[in-house]
Each structure stands twice: as C-alpha cells, then as structure tokens.
C-alpha positions as MATLAB code, in Angstrom:
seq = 'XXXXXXXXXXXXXXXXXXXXXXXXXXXXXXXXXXXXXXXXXXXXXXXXXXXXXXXXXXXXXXXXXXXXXXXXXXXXXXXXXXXXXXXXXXXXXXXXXXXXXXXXXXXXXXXXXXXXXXXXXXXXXXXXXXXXXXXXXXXXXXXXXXXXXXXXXXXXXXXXXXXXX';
ca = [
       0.000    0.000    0.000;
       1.773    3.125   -0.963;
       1.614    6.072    1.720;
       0.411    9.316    1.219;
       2.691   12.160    1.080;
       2.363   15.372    2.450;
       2.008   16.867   -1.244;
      -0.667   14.462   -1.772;
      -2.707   15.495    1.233;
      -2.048   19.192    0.389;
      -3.563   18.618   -2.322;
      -6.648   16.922   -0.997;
      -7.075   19.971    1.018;
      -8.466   21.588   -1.831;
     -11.246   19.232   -2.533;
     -14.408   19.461   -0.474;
     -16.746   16.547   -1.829;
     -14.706   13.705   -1.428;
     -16.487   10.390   -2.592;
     -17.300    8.146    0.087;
     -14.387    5.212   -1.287;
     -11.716    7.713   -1.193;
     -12.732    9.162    2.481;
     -12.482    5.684    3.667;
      -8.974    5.363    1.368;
      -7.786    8.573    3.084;
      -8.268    8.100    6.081;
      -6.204    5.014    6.279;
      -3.260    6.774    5.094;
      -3.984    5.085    1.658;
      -4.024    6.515   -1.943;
      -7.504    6.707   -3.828;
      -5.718    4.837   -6.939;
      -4.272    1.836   -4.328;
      -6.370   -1.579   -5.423;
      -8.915   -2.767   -3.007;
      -7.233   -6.364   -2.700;
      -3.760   -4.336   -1.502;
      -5.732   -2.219    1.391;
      -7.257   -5.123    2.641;
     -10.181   -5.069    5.188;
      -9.356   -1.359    6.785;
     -10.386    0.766    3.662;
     -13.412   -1.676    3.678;
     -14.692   -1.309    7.805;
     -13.658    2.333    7.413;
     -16.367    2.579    4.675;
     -18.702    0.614    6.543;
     -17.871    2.792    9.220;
     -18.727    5.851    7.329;
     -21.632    4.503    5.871;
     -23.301    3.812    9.652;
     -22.225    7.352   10.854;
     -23.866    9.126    7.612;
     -27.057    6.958    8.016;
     -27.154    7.827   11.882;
     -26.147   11.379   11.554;
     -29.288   11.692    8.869;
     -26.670   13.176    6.511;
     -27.267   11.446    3.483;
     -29.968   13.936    1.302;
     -31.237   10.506   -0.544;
     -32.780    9.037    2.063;
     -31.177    5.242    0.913;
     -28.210    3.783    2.148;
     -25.249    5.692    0.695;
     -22.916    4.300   -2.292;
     -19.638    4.219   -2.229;
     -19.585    6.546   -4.814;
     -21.556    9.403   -3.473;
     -20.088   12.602   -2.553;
     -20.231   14.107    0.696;
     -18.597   17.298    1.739;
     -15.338   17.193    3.983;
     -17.638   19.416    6.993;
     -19.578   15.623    6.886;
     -16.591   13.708    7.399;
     -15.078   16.014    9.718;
     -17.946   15.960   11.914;
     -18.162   11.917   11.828;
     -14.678   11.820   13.047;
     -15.634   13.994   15.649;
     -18.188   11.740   16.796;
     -16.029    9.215   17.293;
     -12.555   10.771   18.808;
     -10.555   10.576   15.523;
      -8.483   13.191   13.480;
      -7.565   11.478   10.315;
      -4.905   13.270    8.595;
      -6.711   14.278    5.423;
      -9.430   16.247    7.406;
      -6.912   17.961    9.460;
      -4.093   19.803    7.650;
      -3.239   21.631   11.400;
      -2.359   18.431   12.316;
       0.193   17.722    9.754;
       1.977   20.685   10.639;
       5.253   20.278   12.264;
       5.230   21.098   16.056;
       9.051   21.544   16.676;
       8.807   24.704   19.871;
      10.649   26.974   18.127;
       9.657   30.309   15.897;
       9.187   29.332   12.463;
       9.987   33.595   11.639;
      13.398   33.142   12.684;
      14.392   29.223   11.665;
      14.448   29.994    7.528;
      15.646   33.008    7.539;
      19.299   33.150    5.729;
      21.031   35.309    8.617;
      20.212   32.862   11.130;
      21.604   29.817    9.589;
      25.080   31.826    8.516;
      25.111   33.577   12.152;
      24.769   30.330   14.236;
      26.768   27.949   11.671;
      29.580   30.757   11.494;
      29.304   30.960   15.627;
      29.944   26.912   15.349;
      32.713   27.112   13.415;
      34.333   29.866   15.302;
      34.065   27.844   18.855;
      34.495   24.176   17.702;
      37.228   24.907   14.943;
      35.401   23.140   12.275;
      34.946   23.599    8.536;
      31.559   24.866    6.623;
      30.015   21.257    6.459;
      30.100   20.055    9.660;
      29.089   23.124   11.252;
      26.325   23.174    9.329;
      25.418   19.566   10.153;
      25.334   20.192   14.013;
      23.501   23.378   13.014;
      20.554   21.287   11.322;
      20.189   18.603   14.024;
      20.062   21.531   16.719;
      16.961   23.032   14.383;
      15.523   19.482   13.203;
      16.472   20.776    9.549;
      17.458   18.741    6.805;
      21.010   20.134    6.203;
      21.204   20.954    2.540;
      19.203   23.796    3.641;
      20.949   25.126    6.627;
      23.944   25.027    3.753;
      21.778   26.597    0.898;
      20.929   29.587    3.411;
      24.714   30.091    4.775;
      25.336   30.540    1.194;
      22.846   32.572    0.312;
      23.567   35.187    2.827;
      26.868   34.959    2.733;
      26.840   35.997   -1.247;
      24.222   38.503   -0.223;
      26.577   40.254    2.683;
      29.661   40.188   -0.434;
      27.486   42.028   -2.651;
      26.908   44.925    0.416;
      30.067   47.230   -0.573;
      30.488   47.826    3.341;
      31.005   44.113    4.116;
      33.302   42.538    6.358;
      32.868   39.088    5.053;
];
C-alpha cells in the first residue's frame, strides 16, 4: 500500500466533496488509486464505518443507504470523526503541521543559519560542512538547507560594498 505524502494530502485539502471510497482510502493513510485487494479489510470497515455514521447522523440527502460513490462534503466527514474521537490526517491539515517549539519567523531566515553555523565554526574549529550539520540537528532541519541559506547570505553580505565578510 503506498503512503500518502504530504504533497498528496495538500492537495486533498483543496477538494471538499470527497467520494465516500476515497474518504475511507484517506483516512487510512492510503491513496484513492491503491487496489482494493492491496488495502485489505481497513479501507473496507472504514467505509462501513462511514456509511453507519452518515445513516445515523441523517446526513445522506437521498434518504437510501449511501454508495460508495456518493459525494459528501469534507464538513460531513469532519464531523463523523468527531463523533467518534478521531483526526484522520486528510481532514486535518493543522495536524500535519510540524510542532518543533521553536519560531518558524526566525528558523528559515538566511542570517540565522550563517550567524549560528559561522558561531559553530568559530568555537568548535570546524569547517563549513560540519558546522552546518550540528547546526541542522540543533533546528531538526534537513542540512542541505541550513547550507543553501549560509550561502545565500553569505553571497548577499559580499554584494553589500560595506562588508566585512
């Protein structure tokens, strides 16, 4: 079963009448497009899941037992998962947001990156890289960007005619 990505869900976040087989799909963790014999039996209780809550809730406008096809708008499925104490990532894009404790203002910004990997090198005596390494782990960053900044600010301070760099 292939995983969704974060791209994928971003995108998902744009749709709000999801059919009722790709709710149950997505909130798995499971692609719409992934075969039904490769999910196995969650996709399928999750659907019969879905179909129960809509049927209880009164939310289905047709008045028969939903199909899997039918579309239902993601305020429906939010509010089923609600009702029963879950927060499937598709529903929630707040949750998918990484919680790290730090200020996100200050993390990406070039300065900061050339500031604290030029303060490592300084005290531990090291070169570029590996400054920039224990510089990423400190921030949870992967650290091609933590390089990608240094550089970028450093080219930006060479191009200020009053420069010290």
């Amino acid at each position: 079963m292939a995983r969704l990505k974060r791209s994928d869900l971003d995108t998902w976040d744009k749709v709000d009448q999801i059919r009722l087989i790709d709710a149950a799909r997505l909130w798995i963790g499971a692609t719409p497009t992934d075969d039904e014999a490769i999910i196995g039996h969650r996709a399928h209780s999750i659907r019969e899941m879905l179909i129960s809550a809509i049927i209880e809730l009164e939310l289905n406008l047709a008045g028969s037992e939903p199909k899997q096809t039918d579309r239902f708008a993601r305020a429906v499925y939010r509010r089923i998962a609600e009702k029963l104490g879950e927060r499937p990532k598709f529903l929630y894009p707040e949750d998918r947001r990484k919680k790290t404790g730090r200020k996100s203002s200050t993390v990406g910004l070039y300065k900061n990156c050339y500031d604290d990997v030029m303060m490592v090198m300084k005290k531990k005596k090291w070169n570029q890289t590996r400054a920039a390494k224990a510089v990423a782990a400190h921030y949870q960053m992967p650290e091609s960007t933590v390089l990608r900044n240094f550089r970028r600010h450093r080219a930006a301070l060479k191009k200020q005619p009053n420069s010290k760099t």
